[in-house]
C-alpha positions, 0 to 999 in steps of 0.5 A: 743686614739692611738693604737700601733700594734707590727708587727713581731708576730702580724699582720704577721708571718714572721718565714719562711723568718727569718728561711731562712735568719738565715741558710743563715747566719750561712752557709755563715759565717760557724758558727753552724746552729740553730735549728728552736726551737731557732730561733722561739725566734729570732722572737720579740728580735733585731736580734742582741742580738739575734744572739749575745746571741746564738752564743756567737759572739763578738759585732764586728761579731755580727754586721756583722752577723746582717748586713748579715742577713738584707741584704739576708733578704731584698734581698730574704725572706722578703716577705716570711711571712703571714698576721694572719687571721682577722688582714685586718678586725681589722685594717680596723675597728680601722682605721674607728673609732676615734682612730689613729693607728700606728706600733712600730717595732724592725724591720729595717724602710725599712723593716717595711714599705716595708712589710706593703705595699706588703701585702696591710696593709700600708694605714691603719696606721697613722704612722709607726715607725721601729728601727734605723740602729744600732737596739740600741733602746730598745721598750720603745724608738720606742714606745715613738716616735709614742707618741710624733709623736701624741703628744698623752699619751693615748695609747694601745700597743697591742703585743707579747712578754714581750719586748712589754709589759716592753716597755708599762709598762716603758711609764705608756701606757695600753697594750694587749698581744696577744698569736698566736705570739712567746711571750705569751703562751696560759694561759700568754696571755689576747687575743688568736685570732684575733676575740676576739681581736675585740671583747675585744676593741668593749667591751671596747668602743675602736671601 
């Protein structure tokens, strides 16, 4: 089987670098700040959309905006994140199993990569696949390249947020929505902790 991981909101809390970035954006560009509430739904959607929607941009200055906010992002905060307690213990256990694992991510290749690697998790990924330069892929389309990279259709996408869920829904792929990220509440979610995460795949005969 291949299971996919979502990153921002799954395996790692990244609101302080993308709350940073944000400000630095909205001053740079002197556009109305956004509250942290609001921004904490940046975190899962493409930051264009996103930037977009709230401040009601034109696609020419949300492309700018955007192109603002990944470079002082990489620049500055992009490292200003957290790994979820027990995610090194889960990867570890799948990547020691039969099963190929993988990261879908909205997030820019580069980015996605570089994160991995700072905080260790790199090596336990058979393969990593972030957005495109322009963010107009949708989930469904990130996901179905690690499929096809595997040339696999059994799969898990594992994930925050309802795009992670359409996506898998959209491939015909099993999906686990997990609720410590910026998607699922409590009562919407199937898992609430890493820890039961790990039991749920060991009940299911998945490691």
């Amino acid at each position: 089987m291949l299971i996919l991981f979502d990153l921002d909101g799954t395996l790692i809390d990244p609101i302080d670098g993308v709350i940073r970035s944000i400000d630095y954006v909205t001053n740079y560009l002197k556009l109305p700040n956004i509250s942290r509430e609001v921004i904490r739904t940046f975190i899962g959607p493409p930051i264009f959309n996103s930037l977009k929607n709230t401040l009601e941009l034109s696609d020419k200055d949300a492309a700018i905006a955007t192109e603002l906010f990944r470079n002082i992002y990489k620049q500055n905060f992009l490292f200003n994140a957290n790994v979820y307690e027990g995610i090194p213990l889960l990867l570890e256990k799948i990547h020691n199993s039969t099963n190929k694992i993988a990261v879908a991510t909205y997030k820019r290749q580069e980015h996605a990569e570089l994160i991995l690697k700072y905080f260790g998790l790199s090596n336990y990924f058979d393969f990593i696949q972030g957005s495109d330069a322009e963010g107009r892929w949708c989930k469904a389309d990130i996901i179905k390249l690690c499929l096809e990279y595997f040339s696999m259709k059994n799969a898990l996408m594992i994930g925050d947020t309802l795009h992670d869920e359409k996506a898998a829904k959209d491939l015909g792929i099993d999906f686990i929505s997990v609720s410590w990220g910026y998607g699922f509440k409590k009562n919407e979610a199937i898992v609430h902790s890493v820890a039961e995460l790990i039991d749920f795949l060991y009940n299911k005969n998945i490691i």
